[in-house]
PDB file of N, CA, C and O in Angstrom:
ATOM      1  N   UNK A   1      24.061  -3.740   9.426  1.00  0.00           N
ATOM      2  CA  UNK A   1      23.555  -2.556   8.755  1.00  0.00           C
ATOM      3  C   UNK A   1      23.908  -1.351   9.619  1.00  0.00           C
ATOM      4  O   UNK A   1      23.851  -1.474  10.842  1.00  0.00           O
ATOM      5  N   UNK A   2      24.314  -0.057   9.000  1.00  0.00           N
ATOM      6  CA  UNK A   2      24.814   0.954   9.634  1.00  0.00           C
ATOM      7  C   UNK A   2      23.669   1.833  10.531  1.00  0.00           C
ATOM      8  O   UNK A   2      22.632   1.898   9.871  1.00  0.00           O
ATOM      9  N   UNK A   3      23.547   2.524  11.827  1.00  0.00           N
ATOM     10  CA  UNK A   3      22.544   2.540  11.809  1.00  0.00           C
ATOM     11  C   UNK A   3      21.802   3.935  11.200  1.00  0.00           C
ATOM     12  O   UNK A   3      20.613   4.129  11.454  1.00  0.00           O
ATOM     13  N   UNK A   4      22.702   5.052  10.244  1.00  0.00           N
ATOM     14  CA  UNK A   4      21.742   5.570   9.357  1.00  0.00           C
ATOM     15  C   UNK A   4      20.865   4.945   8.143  1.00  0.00           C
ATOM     16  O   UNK A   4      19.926   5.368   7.470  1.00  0.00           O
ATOM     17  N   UNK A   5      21.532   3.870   8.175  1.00  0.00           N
ATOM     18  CA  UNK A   5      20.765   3.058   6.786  1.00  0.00           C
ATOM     19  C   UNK A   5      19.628   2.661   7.330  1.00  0.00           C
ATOM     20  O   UNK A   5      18.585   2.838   6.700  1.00  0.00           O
ATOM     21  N   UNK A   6      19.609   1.890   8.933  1.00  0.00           N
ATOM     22  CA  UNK A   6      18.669   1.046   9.361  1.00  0.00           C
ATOM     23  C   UNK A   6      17.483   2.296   9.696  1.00  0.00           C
ATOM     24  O   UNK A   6      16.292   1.985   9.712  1.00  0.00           O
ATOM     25  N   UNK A   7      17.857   3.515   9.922  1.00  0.00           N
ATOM     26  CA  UNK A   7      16.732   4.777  10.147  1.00  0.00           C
ATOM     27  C   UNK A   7      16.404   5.153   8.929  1.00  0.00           C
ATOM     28  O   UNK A   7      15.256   5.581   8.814  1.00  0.00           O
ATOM     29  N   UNK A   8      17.286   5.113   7.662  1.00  0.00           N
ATOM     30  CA  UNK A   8      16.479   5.661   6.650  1.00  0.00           C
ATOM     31  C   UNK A   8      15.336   4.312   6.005  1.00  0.00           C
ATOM     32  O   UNK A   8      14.397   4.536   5.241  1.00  0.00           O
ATOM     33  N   UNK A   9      15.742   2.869   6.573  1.00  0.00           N
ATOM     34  CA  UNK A   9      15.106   1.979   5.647  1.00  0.00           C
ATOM     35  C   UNK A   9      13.708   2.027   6.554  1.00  0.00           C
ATOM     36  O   UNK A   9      12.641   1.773   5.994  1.00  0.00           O
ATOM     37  N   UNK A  10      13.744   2.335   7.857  1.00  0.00           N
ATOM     38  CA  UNK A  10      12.813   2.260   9.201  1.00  0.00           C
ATOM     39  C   UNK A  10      11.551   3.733   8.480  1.00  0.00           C
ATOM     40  O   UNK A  10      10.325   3.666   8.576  1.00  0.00           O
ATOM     41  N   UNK A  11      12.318   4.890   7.826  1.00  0.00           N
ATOM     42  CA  UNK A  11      11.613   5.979   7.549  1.00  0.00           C
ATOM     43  C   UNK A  11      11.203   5.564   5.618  1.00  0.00           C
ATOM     44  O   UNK A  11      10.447   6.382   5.092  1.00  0.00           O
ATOM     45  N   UNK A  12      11.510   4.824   5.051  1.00  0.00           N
ATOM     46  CA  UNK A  12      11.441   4.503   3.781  1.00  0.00           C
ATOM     47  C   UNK A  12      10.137   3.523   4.153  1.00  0.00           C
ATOM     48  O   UNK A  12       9.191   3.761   3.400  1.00  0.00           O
ATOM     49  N   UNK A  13       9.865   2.474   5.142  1.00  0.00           N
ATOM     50  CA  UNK A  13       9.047   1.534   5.248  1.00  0.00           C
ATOM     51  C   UNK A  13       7.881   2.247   5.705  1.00  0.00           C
ATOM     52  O   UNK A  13       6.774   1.885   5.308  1.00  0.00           O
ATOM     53  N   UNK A  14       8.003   3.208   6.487  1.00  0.00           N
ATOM     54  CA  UNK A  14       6.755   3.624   7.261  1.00  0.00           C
ATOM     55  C   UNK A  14       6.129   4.921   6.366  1.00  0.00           C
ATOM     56  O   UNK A  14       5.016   5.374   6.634  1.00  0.00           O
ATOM     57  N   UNK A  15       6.859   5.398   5.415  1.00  0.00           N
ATOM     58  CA  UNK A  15       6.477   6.054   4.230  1.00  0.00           C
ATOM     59  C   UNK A  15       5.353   5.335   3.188  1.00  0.00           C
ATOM     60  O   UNK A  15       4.220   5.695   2.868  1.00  0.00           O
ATOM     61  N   UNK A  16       6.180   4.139   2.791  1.00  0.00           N
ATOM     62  CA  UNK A  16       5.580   3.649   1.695  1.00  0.00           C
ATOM     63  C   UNK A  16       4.231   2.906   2.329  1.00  0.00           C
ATOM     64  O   UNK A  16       3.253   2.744   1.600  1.00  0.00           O
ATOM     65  N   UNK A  17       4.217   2.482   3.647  1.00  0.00           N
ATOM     66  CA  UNK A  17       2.888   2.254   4.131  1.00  0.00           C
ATOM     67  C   UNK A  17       2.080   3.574   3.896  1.00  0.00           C
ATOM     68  O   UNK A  17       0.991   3.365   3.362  1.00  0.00           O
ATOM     69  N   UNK A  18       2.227   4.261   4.041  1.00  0.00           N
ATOM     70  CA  UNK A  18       1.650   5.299   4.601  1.00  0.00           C
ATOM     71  C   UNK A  18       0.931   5.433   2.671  1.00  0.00           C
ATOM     72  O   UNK A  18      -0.220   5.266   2.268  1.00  0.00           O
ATOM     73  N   UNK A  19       2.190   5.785   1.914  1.00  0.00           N
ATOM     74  CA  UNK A  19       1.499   6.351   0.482  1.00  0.00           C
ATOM     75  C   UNK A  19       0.590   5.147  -0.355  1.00  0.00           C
ATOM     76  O   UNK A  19      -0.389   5.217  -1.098  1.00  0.00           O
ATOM     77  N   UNK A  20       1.055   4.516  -0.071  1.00  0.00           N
ATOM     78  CA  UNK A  20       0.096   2.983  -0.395  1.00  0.00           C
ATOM     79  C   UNK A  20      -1.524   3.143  -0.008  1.00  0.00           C
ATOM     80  O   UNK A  20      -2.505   2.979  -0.735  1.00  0.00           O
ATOM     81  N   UNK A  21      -1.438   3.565   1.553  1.00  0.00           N
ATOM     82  CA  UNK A  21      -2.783   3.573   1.945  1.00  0.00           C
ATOM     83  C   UNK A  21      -3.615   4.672   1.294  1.00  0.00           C
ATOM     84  O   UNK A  21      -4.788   4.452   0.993  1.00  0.00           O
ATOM     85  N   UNK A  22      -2.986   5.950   1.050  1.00  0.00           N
ATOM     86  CA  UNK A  22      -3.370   6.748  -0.091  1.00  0.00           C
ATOM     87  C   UNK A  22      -4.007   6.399  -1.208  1.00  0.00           C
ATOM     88  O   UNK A  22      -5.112   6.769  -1.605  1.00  0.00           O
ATOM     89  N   UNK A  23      -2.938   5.371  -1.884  1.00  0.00           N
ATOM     90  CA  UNK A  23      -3.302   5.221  -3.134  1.00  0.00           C
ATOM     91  C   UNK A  23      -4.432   3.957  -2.961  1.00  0.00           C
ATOM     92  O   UNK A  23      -5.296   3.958  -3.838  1.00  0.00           O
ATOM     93  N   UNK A  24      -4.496   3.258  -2.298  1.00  0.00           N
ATOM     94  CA  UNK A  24      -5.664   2.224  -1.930  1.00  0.00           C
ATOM     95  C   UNK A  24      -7.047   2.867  -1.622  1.00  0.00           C
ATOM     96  O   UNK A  24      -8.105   2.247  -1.724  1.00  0.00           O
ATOM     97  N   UNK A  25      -6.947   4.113  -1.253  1.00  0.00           N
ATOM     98  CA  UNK A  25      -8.408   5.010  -0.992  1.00  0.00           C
ATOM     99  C   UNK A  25      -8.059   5.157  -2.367  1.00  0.00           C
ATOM    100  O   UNK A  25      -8.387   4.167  -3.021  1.00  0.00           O
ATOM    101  N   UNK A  26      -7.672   5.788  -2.828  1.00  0.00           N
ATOM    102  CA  UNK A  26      -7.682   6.431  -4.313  1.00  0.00           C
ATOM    103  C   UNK A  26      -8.120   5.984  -5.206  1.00  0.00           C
ATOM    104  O   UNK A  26      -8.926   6.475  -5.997  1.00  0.00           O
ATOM    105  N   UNK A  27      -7.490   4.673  -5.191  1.00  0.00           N
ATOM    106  CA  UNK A  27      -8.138   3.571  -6.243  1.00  0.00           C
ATOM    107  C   UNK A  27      -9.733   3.156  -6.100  1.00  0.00           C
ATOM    108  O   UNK A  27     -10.582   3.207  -6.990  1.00  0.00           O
ATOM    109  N   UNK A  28      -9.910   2.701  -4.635  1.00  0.00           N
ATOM    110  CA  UNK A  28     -11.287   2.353  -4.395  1.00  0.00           C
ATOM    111  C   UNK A  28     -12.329   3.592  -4.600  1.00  0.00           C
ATOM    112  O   UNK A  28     -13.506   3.231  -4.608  1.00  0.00           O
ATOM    113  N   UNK A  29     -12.139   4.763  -4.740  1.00  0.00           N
ATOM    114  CA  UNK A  29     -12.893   5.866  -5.582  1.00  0.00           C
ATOM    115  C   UNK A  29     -13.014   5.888  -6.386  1.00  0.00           C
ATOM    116  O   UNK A  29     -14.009   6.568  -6.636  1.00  0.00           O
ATOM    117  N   UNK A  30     -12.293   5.275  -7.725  1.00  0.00           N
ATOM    118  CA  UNK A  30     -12.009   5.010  -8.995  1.00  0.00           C
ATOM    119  C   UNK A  30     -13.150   3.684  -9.174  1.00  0.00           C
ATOM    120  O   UNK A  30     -14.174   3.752  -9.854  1.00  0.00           O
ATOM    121  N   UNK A  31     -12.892   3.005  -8.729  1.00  0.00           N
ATOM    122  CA  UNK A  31     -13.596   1.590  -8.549  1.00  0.00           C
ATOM    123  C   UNK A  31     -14.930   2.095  -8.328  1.00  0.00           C
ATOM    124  O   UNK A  31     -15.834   1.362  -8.729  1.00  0.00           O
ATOM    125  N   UNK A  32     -15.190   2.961  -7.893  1.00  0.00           N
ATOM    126  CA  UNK A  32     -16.798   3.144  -7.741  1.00  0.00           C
ATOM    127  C   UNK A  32     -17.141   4.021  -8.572  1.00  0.00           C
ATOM    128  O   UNK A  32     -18.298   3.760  -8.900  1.00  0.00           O
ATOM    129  N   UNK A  33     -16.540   5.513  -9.443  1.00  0.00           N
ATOM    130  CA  UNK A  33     -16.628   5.774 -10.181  1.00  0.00           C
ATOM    131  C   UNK A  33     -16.680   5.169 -11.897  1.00  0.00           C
ATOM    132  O   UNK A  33     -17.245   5.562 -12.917  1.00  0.00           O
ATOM    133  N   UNK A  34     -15.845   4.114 -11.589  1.00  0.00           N
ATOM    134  CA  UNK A  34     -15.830   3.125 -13.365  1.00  0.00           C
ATOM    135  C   UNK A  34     -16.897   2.089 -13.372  1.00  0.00           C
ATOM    136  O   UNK A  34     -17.372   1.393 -14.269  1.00  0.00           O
ATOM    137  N   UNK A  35     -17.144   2.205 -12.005  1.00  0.00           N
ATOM    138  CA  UNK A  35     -18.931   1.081 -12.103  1.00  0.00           C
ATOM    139  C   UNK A  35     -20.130   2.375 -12.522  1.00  0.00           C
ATOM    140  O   UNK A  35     -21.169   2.375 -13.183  1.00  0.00           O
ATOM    141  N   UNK A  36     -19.441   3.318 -11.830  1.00  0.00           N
ATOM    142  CA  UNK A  36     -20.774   4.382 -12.449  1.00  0.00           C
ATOM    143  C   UNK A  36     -20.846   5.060 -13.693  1.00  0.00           C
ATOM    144  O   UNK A  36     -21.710   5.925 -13.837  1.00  0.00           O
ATOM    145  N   UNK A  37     -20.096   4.802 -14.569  1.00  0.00           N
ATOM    146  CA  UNK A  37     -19.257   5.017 -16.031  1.00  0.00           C
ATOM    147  C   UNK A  37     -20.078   3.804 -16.677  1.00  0.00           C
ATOM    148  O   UNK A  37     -20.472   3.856 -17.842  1.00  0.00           O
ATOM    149  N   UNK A  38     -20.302   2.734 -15.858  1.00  0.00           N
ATOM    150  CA  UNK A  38     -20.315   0.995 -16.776  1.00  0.00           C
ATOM    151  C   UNK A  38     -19.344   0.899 -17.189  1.00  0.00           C
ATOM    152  O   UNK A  38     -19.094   0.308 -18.240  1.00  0.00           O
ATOM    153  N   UNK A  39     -18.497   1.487 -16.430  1.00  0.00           N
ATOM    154  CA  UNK A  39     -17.169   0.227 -16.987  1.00  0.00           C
ATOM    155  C   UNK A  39     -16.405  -0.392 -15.793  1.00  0.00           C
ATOM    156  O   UNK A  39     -15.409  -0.150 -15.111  1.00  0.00           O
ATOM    157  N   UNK A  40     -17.789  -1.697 -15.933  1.00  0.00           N
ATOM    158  CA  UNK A  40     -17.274  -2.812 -14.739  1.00  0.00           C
ATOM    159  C   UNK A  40     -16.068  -3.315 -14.742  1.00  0.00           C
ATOM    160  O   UNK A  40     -15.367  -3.534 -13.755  1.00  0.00           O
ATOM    161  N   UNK A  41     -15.707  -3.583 -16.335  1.00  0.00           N
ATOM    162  CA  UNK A  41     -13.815  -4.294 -16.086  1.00  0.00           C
ATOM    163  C   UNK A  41     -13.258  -3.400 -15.579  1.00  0.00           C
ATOM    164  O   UNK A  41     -12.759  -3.739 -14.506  1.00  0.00           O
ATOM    165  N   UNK A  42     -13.061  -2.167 -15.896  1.00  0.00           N
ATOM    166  CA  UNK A  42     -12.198  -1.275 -15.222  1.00  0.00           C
ATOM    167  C   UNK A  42     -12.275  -1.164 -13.980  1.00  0.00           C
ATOM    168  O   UNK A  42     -11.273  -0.845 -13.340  1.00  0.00           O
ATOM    169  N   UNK A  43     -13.186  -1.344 -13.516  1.00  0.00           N
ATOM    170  CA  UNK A  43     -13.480  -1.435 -11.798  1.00  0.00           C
ATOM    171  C   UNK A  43     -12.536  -2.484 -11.229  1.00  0.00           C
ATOM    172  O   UNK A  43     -11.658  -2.362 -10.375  1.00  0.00           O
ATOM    173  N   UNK A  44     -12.953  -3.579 -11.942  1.00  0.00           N
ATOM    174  CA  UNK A  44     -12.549  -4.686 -11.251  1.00  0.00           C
ATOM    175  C   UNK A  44     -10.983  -4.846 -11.383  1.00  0.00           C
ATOM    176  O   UNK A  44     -10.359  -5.210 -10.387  1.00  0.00           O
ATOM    177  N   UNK A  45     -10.264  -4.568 -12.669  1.00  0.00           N
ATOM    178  CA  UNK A  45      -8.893  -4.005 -12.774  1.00  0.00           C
ATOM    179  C   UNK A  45      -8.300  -3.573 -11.503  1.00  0.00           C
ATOM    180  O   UNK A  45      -7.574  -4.296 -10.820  1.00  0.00           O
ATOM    181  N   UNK A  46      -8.745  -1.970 -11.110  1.00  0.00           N
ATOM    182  CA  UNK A  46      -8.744  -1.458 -10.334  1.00  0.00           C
ATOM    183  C   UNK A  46      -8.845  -2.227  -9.018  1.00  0.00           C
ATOM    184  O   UNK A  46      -7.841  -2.287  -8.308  1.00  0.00           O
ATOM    185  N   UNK A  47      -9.890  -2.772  -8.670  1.00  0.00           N
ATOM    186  CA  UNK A  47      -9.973  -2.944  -6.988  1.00  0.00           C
ATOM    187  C   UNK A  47      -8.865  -4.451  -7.326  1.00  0.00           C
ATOM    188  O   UNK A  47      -7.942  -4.665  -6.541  1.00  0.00           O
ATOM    189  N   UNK A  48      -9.091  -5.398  -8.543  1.00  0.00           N
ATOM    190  CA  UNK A  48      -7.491  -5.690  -8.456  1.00  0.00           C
ATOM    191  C   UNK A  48      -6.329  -5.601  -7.696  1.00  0.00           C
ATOM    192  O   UNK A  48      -5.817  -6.336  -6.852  1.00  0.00           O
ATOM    193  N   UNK A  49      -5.936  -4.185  -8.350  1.00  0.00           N
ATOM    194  CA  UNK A  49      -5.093  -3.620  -8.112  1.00  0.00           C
ATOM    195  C   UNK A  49      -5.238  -2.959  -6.496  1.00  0.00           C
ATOM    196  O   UNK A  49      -4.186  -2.634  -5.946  1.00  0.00           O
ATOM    197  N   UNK A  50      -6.187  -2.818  -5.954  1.00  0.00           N
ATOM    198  CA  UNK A  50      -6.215  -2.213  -5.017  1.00  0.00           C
ATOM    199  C   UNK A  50      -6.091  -3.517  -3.666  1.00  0.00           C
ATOM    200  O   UNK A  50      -5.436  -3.345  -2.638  1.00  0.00           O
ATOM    201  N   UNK A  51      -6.691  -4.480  -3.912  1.00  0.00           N
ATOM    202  CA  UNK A  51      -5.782  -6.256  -3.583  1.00  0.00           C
ATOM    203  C   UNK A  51      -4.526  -6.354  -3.484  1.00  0.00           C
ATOM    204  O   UNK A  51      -3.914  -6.675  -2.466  1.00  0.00           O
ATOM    205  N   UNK A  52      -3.971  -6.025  -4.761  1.00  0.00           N
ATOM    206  CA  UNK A  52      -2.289  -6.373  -5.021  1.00  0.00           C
ATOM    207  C   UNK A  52      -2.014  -5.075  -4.050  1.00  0.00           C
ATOM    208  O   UNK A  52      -1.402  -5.498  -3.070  1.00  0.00           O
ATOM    209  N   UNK A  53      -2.192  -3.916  -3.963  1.00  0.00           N
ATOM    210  CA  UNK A  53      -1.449  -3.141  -3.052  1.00  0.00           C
ATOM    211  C   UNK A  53      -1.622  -3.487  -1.628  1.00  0.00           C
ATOM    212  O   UNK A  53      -0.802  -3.119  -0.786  1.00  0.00           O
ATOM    213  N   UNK A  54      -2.630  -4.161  -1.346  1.00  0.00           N
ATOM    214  CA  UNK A  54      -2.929  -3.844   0.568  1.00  0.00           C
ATOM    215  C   UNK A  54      -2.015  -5.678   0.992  1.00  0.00           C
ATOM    216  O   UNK A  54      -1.895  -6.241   2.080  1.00  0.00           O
ATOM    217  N   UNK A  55      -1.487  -6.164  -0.585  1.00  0.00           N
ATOM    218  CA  UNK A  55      -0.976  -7.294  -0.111  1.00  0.00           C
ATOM    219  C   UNK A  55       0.505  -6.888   0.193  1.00  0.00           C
ATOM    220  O   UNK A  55       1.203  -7.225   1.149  1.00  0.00           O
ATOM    221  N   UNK A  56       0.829  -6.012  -0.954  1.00  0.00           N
ATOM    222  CA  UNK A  56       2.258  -5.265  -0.888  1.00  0.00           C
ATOM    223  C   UNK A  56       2.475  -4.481   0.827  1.00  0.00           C
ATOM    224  O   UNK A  56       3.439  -4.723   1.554  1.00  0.00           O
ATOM    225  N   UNK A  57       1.598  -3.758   1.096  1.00  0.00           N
ATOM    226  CA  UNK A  57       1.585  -3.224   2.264  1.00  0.00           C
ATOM    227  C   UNK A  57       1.504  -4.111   3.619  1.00  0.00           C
ATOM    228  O   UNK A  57       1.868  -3.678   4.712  1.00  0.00           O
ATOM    229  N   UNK A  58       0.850  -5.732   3.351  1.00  0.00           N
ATOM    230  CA  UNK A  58       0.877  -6.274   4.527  1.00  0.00           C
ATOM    231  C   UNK A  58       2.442  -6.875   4.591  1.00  0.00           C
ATOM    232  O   UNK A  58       2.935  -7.063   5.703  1.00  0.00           O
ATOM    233  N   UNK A  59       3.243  -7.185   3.335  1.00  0.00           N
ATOM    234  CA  UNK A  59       4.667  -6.964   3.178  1.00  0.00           C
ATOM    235  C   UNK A  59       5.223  -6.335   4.290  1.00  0.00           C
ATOM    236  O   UNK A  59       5.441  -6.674   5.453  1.00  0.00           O
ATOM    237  N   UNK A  60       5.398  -5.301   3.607  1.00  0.00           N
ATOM    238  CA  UNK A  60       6.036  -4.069   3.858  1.00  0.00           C
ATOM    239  C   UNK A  60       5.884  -3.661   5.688  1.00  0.00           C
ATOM    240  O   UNK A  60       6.729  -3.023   6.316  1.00  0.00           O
ATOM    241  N   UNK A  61       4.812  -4.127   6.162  1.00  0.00           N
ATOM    242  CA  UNK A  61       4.407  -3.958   7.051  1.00  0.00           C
ATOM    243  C   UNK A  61       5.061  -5.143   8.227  1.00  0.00           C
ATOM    244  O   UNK A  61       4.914  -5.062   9.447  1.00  0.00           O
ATOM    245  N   UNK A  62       5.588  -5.912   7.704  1.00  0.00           N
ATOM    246  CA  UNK A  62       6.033  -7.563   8.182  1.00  0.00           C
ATOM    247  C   UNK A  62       7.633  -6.619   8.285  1.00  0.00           C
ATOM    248  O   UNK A  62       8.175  -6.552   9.388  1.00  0.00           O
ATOM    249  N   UNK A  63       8.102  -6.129   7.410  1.00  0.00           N
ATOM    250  CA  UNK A  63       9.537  -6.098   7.179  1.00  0.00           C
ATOM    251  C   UNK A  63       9.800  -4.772   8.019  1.00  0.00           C
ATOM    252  O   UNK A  63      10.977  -4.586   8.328  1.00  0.00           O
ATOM    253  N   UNK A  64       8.806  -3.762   8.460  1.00  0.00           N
ATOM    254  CA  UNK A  64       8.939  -2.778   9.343  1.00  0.00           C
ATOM    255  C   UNK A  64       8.985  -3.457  10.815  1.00  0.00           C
ATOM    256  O   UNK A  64       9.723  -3.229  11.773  1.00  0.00           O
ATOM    257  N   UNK A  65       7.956  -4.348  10.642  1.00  0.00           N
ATOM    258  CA  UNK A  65       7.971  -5.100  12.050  1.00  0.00           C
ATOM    259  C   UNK A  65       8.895  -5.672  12.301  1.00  0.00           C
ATOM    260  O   UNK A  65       9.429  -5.316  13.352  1.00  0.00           O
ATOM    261  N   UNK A  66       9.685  -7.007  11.399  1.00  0.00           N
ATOM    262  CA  UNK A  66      11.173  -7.312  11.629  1.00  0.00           C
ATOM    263  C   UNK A  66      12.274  -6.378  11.866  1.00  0.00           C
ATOM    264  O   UNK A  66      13.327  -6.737  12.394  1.00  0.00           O
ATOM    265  N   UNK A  67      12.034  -5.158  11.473  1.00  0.00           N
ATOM    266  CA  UNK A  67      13.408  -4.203  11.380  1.00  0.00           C
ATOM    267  C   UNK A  67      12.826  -3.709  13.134  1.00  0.00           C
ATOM    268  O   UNK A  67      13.799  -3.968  13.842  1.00  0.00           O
ATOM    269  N   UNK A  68      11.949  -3.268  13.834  1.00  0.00           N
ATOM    270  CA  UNK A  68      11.772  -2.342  14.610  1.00  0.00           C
ATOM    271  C   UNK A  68      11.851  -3.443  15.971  1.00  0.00           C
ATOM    272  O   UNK A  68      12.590  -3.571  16.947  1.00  0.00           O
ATOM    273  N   UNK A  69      10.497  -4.224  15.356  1.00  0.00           N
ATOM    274  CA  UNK A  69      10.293  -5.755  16.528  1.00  0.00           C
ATOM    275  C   UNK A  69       8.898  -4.494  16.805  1.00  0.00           C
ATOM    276  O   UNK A  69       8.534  -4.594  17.976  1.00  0.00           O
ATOM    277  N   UNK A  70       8.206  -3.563  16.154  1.00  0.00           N
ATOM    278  CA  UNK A  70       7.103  -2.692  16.631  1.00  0.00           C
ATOM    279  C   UNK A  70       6.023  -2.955  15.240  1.00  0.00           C
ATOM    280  O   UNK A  70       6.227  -2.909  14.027  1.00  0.00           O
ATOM    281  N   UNK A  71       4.993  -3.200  15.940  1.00  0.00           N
ATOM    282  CA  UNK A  71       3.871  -3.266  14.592  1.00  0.00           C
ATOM    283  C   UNK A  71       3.634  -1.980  14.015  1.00  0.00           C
ATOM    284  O   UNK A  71       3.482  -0.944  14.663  1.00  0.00           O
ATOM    285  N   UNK A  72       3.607  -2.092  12.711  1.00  0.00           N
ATOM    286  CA  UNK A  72       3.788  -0.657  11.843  1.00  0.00           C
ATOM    287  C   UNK A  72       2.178   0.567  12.169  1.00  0.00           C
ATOM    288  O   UNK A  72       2.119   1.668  11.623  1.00  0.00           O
TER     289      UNK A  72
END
């Protein structure tokens, strides 16, 4: 790999950690707001979803570490 590719994929990985963790607060505000609505499915949708992202991020977080050999 060239090494502007390997700096932009190094600045692409430590990004998408970063906006993930955003959107994982984001969601879990939502999640407490749609229980206070009564709308428990939607909650649970949500923190779902807020599961599937922090799994995506422990990913993402593996593949920053392989690229760097540095924990993200």
């Amino acid at each position: 790999m060239a090494d502007n590719e390997k700096a932009k994929l190094k600045s692409l990985l430590s990004y998408w950690l970063k906006h993930n963790a955003e959107h994982q607060q984001e969601f879990q505000e939502w999640v407490e707001r749609a229980g206070q609505m009564g709308e428990k499915d939607v909650g649970k949708a949500i923190a779902s979803a807020v599961k599937d992202m922090a799994k995506a991020s422990k990913s993402l977080a593996q593949a920053l570490k392989s690229l760097t050999g540095k924990e993200a």
